[in-house]
Structures are given as C-alpha cells and as structure tokens.
C-alpha positions as CSV (number, residue, x, y, z in Angstrom):
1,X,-57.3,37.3,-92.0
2,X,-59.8,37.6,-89.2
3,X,-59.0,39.1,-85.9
4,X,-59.7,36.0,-83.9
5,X,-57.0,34.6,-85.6
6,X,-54.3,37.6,-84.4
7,X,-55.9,37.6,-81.2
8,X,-56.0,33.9,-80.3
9,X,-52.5,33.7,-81.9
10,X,-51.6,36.3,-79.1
11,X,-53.3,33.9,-76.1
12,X,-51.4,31.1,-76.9
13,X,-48.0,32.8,-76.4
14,X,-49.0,34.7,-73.5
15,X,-50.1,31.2,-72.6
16,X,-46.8,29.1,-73.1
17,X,-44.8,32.2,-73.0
18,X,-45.6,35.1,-71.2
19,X,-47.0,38.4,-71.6
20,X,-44.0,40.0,-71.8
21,X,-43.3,38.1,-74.8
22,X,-46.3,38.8,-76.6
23,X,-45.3,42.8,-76.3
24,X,-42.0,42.0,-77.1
25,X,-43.1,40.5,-80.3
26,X,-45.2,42.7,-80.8
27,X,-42.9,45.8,-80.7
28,X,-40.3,43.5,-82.2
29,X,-42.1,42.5,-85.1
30,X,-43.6,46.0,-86.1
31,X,-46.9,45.3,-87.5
32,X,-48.9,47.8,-88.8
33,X,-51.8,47.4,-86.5
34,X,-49.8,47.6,-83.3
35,X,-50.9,44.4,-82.0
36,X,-54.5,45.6,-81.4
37,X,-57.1,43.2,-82.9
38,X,-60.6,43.2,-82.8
39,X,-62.3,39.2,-84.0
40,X,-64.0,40.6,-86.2
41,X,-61.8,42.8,-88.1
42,X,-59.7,41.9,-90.9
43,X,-56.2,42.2,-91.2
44,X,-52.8,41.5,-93.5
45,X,-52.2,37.6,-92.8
46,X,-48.2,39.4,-93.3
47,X,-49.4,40.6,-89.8
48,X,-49.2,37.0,-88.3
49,X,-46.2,35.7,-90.2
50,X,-44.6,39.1,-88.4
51,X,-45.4,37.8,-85.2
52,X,-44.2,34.7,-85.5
53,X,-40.6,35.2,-87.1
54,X,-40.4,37.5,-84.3
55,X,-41.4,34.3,-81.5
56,X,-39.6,32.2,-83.9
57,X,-36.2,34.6,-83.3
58,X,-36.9,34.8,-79.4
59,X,-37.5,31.0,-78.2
60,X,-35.6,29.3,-81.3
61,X,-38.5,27.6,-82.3
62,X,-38.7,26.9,-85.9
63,X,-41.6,29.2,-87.1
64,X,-43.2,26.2,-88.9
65,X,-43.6,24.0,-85.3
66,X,-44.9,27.7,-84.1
67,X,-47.8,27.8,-86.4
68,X,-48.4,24.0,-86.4
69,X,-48.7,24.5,-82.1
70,X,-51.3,27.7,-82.9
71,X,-52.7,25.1,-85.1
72,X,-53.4,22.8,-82.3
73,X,-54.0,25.7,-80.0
74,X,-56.8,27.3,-82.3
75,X,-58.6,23.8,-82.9
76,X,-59.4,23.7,-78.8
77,X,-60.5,27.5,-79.1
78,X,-63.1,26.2,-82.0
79,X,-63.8,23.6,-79.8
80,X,-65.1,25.6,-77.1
81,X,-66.3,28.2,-79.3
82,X,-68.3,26.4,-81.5
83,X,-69.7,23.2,-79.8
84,X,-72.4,22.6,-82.2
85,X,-69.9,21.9,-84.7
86,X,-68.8,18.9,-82.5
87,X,-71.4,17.7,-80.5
88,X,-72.7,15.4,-83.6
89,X,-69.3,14.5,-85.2
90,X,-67.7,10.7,-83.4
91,X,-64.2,10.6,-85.2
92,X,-61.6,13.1,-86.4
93,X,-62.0,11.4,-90.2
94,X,-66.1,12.6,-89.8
95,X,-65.6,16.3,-88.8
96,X,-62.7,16.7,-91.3
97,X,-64.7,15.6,-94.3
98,X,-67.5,19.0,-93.3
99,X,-64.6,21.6,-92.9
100,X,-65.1,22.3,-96.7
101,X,-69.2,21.6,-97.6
102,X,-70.3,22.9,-94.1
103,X,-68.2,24.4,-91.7
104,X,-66.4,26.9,-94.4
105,X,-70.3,27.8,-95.6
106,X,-70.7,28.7,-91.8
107,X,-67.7,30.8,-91.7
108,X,-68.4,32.5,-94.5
109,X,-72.5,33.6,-93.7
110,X,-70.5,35.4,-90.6
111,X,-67.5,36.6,-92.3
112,X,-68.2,37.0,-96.2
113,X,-65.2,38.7,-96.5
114,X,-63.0,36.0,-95.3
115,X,-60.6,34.3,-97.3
116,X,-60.7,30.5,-96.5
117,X,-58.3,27.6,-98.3
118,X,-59.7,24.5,-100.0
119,X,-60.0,21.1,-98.8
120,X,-60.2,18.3,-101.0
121,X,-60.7,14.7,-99.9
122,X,-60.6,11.2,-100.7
123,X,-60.6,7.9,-99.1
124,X,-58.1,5.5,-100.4
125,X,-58.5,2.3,-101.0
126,X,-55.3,0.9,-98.1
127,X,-57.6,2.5,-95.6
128,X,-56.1,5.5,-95.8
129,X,-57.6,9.4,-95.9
130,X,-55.9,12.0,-97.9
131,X,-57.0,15.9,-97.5
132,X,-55.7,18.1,-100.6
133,X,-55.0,21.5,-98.8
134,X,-54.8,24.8,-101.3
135,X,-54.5,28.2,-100.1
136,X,-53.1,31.3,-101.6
137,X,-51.6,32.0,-98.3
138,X,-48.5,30.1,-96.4
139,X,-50.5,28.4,-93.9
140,X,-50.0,24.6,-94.8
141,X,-48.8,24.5,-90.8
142,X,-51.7,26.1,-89.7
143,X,-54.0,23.6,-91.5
144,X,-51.6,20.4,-90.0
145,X,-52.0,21.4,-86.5
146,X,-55.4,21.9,-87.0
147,X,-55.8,18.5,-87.8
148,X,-53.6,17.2,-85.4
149,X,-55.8,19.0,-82.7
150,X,-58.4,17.3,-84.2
151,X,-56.9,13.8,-84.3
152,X,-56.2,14.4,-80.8
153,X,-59.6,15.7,-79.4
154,X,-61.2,13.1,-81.0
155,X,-58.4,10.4,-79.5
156,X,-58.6,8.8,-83.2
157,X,-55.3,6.4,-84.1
158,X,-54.4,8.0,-86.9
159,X,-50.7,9.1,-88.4
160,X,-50.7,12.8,-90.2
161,X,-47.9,12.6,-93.1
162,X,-47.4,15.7,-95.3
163,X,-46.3,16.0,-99.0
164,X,-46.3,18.8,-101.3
165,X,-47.7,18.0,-104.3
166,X,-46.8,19.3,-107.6
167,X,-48.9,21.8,-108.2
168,X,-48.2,23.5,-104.7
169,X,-51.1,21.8,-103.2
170,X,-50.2,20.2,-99.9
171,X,-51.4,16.8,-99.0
172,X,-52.1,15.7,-95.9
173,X,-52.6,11.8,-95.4
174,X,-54.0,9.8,-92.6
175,X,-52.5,6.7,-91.8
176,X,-54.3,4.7,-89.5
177,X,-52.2,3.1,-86.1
C-alpha cells in the first residue's frame, strides 16, 4: 500500500487521539517499518491492519468503525489534496461512478505500482445505486467510509447499506432519503 495511506492513517489518530497514541501503537503493534513512512513508498497493507488492532486494543473501538472513520478521514485528505477531482463533480452518486474509469487511471499514471480494488456500478431501477467493491485486500471498511465521506461532503440524502455477496464481493447500496 502507499505511504500516504500509513501516514494519513497516523494524522488521524494523533488527531482524535493523541500523539502519544500513535507511538504507543506504533511500538505496540511492531511493524516492520517502525512507523516511518514516506507517501510515496510502498509498504505491507499487514502494516496498517497492525496499527489498527493495536488502536483497536487501546480505545475499544471495534477495528472495523476504526477503518470506516480513516475512511471518512482519508476522503477530506483527497479532498484537499486533489481538488480538481471535485471541483466538476455536483453529487456524491456523480464522483463515485469516476473512482473506477478515471480516478483509479489517475492513481495509477503516479503510482504504477499500486494495487487498487474494483468498483463496479449499476443504477437500479427503485432509484437505487449499487457499487460492487472487490479487493484482494480486507479493506471493505476503508472503501464504506470513503463513501460515507463522500455522501457527506457532497451533503447528498443518501443511506449506505452493505452486503457481502456471494462470491466475496462486497456491495454497497445507496438508498436515497
């Protein structure tokens, strides 16, 4: 996984945490790299889920509602990262449907190395949007608070359920409010 990841992972707890947690975890957790993570480099994703048993064993969070929060977290970090991903985008359902076709094929012109899930999509006919999430990596809560944090920063009405689907392949279905 890519640095930015790690290191934005980190911000967040010394945000809602503290510092001293984040070198507790760190020490804690024992991860090969010793905590020190450069955005560009690339690194065990066994790394991360380290990290967050250990913040999941400190606060009693469950490490799922962890990663689902750096979800959310991470989504404002693209925000203000990347703007020109946004700036021509009006509703959550709109910048969703480019992850796979346009914002993946950015990521990977800068990062050819990086190992990205699969999105598929389709509009129902209720009204309804469903995303077909497959990744070789545990990440399913990373990917629903990333578009939760995109629900919210675009202030759409919309309802997130979550289904596993019998091939593995996580589902994630907008229900409009």
């Amino acid at each position: 996984m890519l640095g930015v990841v790690f290191s934005e992972f980190l911000e967040m707890v010394e945000e809602r945490f503290s510092i001293d947690m984040v070198d507790t975890i760190i020490e804690e957790s024992g991860v090969p790299s010793g905590g020190s993570y450069t955005a560009v480099g690339n690194y065990d994703h066994q790394e991360l889920l380290g990290l967050v048993a250990s913040l999941s064993e400190k606060t009693g969070i469950a490490s799922g509602d962890l990663v689902a929060a750096y979800g959310r977290h991470l989504f404002g970090y693209f925000v203000d990262r990347y703007p020109s991903f946004f700036s021509k985008v009006d509703s959550s359902l709109d910048f969703l449907e480019t992850i796979e076709n346009h914002i993946h094929v950015e990521v990977k012109k800068l990062y050819p190395e990086a190992e990205l899930p699969t999105f598929h999509y389709r509009h129902n006919d209720d009204g309804t949007f469903d995303m077909i999430y497959r990744s070789e990596r545990p990440f399913s809560d990373l990917a629903q608070g990333l578009i939760e944090g995109c629900i919210d920063y675009y202030n759409d009405p919309y309802e997130l359920e979550r289904s596993v689907l019998e091939d593995g392949a996580v589902q994630f279905r907008l229900i409009g409010r």
